[in-house]
Wavefront OBJ file of the C-alpha trace (Angstrom):
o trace
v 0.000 0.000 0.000
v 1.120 3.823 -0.420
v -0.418 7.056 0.397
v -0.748 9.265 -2.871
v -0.159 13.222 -1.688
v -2.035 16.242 -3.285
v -1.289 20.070 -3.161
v -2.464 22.941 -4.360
v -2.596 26.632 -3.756
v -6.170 27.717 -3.320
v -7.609 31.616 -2.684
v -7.714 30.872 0.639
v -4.541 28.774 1.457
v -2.610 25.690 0.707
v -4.636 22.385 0.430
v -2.994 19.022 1.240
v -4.298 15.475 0.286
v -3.840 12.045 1.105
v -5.479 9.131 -0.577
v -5.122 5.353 -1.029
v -6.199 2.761 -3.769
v -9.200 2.705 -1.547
v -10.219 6.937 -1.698
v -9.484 10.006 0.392
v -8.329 9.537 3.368
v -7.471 13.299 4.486
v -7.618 16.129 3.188
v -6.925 19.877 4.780
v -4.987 23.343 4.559
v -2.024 22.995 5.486
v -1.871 25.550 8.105
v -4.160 22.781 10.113
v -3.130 19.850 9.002
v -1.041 19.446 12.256
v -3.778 16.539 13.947
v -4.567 15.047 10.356
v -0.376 14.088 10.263
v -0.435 12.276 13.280
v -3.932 10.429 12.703
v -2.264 9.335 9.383
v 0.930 8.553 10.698
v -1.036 6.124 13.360
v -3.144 4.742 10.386
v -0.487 4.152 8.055
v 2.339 3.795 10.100
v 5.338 2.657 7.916
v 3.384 3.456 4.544
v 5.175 4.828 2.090
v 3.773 8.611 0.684
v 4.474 9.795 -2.889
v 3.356 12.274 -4.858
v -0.157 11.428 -6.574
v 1.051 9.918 -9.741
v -3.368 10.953 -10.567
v -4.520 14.189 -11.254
v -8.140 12.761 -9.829
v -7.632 14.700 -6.567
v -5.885 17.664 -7.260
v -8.957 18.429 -10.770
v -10.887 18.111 -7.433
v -9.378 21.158 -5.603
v -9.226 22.964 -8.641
v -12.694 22.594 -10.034
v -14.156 23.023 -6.621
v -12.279 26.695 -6.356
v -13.615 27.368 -9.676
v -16.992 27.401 -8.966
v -18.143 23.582 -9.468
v -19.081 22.747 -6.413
v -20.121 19.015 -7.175
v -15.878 18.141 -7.875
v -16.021 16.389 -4.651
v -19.006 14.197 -4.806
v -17.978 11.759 -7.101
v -14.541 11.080 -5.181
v -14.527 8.104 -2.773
v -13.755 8.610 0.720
v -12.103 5.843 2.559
v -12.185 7.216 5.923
v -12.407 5.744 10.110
v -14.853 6.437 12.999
v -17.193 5.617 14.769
v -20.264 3.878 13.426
v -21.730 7.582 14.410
v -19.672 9.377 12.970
v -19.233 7.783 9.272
v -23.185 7.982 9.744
v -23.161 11.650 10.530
v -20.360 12.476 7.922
v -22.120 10.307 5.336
v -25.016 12.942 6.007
v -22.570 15.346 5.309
v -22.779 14.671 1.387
v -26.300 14.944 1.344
v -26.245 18.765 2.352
v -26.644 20.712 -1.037
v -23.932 23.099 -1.845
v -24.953 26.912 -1.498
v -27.264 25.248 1.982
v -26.665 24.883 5.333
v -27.969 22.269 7.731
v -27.982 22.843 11.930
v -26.038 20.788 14.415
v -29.240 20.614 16.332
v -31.354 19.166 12.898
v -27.970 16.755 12.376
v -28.334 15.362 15.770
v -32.121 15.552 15.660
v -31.335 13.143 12.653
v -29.265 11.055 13.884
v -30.884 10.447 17.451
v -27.923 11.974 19.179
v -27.009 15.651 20.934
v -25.471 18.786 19.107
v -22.595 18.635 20.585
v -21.731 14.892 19.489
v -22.689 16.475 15.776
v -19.971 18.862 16.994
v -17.316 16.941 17.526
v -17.499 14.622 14.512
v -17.519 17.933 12.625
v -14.148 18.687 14.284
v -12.948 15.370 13.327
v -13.292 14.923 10.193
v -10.271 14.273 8.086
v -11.213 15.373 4.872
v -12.579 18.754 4.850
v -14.745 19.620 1.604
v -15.052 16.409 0.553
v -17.260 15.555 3.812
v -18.394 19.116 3.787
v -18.623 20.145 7.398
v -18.317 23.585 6.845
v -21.647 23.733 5.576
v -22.996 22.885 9.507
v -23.749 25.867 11.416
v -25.651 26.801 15.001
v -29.533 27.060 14.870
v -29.606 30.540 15.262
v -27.641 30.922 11.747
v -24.194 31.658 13.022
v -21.087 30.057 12.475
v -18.219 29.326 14.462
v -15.653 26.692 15.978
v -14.332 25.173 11.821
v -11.256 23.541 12.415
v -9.156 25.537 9.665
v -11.281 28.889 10.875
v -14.074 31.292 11.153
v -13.102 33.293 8.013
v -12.471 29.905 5.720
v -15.753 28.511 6.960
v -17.693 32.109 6.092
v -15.601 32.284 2.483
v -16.491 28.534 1.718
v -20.082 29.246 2.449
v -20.482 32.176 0.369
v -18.537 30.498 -2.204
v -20.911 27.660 -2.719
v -23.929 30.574 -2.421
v -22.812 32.423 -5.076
v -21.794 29.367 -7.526
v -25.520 28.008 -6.856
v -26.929 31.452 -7.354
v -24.986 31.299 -10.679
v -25.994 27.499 -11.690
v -29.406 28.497 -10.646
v -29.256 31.222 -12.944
v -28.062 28.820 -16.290
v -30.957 27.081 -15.807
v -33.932 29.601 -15.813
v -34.392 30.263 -19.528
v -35.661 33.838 -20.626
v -38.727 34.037 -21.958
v -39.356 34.301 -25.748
v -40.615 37.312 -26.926
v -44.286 36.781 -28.398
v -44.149 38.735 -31.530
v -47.140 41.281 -31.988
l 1 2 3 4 5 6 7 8 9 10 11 12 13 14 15 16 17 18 19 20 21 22 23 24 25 26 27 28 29 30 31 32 33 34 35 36 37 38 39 40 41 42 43 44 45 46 47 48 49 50 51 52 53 54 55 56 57 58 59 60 61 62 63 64 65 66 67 68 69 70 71 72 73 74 75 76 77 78 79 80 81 82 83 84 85 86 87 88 89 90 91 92 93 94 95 96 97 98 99 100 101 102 103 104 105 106 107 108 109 110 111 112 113 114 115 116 117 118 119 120 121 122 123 124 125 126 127 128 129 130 131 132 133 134 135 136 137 138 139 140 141 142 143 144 145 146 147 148 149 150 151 152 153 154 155 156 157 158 159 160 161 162 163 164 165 166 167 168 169 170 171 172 173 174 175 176 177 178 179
């Protein structure tokens, strides 16, 4: 086995990847990555990492940045947890981009309490791809993502404005009757 590593410069900081065979396994800005080294280096102790011989991950990044939101969904994620949490991050993929969904409708959900919903958030090892950033308090604010406030708020806004845009593709204007 071998971990495959990804970077790439993004407008709002470095992004590092790991993956196997398998799928994703982490994936962070580096500025963070600090706790998603030493999970790794626990999982896949003695493994072998080169550089991702697949553009697969890094098209990702880059479409994702662009404006396609979607560049994520189709990637498979080979990550551990808890039964709970794979459940919760799982629900993760079924939060549209441009949305939001509430710790306290996550947990309401998944038959658990907020602040479980909160800490699987915080523990999850591939940011975007599981998008947790799209999880905010029930009265509408955001605060406590891992790589910080100001990512979570330009990631949010982000995905709002490249709906707002697909949204916009689709709606047709109207043909002109002629008189």
């Amino acid at each position: 086995m071998m971990l495959f590593k990804t970077t790439r410069e993004t407008p709002i900081g470095e992004i590092m990847a790991w993956r196997t065979d398998r799928g994703l396994v982490a994936l962070g800005f580096s500025d963070g990555v600090g706790a998603l080294r030493l999970s790794l280096e626990r999982r896949f102790e003695g493994t072998p990492v080169v550089a991702d011989p697949s553009s697969e991950v890094g098209d990702a990044i880059e479409a994702y940045f662009s404006g396609s939101t979607s560049a994520f969904d189709d990637l498979l994620v080979d990550v551990e947890g808890t039964d709970l949490q794979l459940r919760l991050w799982e629900a993760l993929r079924r939060v549209p981009a441009g949305t939001t969904t509430s710790y306290g409708e996550l947990a309401a959900e998944m038959a658990t309490s907020p602040r479980v919903v909160g800490n699987a958030m915080a523990a999850n090892p591939v940011c975007l791809a599981l998008p947790c950033h799209r999880v905010i308090r029930s009265d509408g604010s955001w605060h406590g993502y891992a790589y910080g406030n100001n990512r979570k708020g330009w990631l949010l806004e982000h995905e709002r404005c490249a709906a707002t845009i697909k949204n916009a593709e689709r709606v047709k204007p109207a043909r002109r009757i002629a008189s």
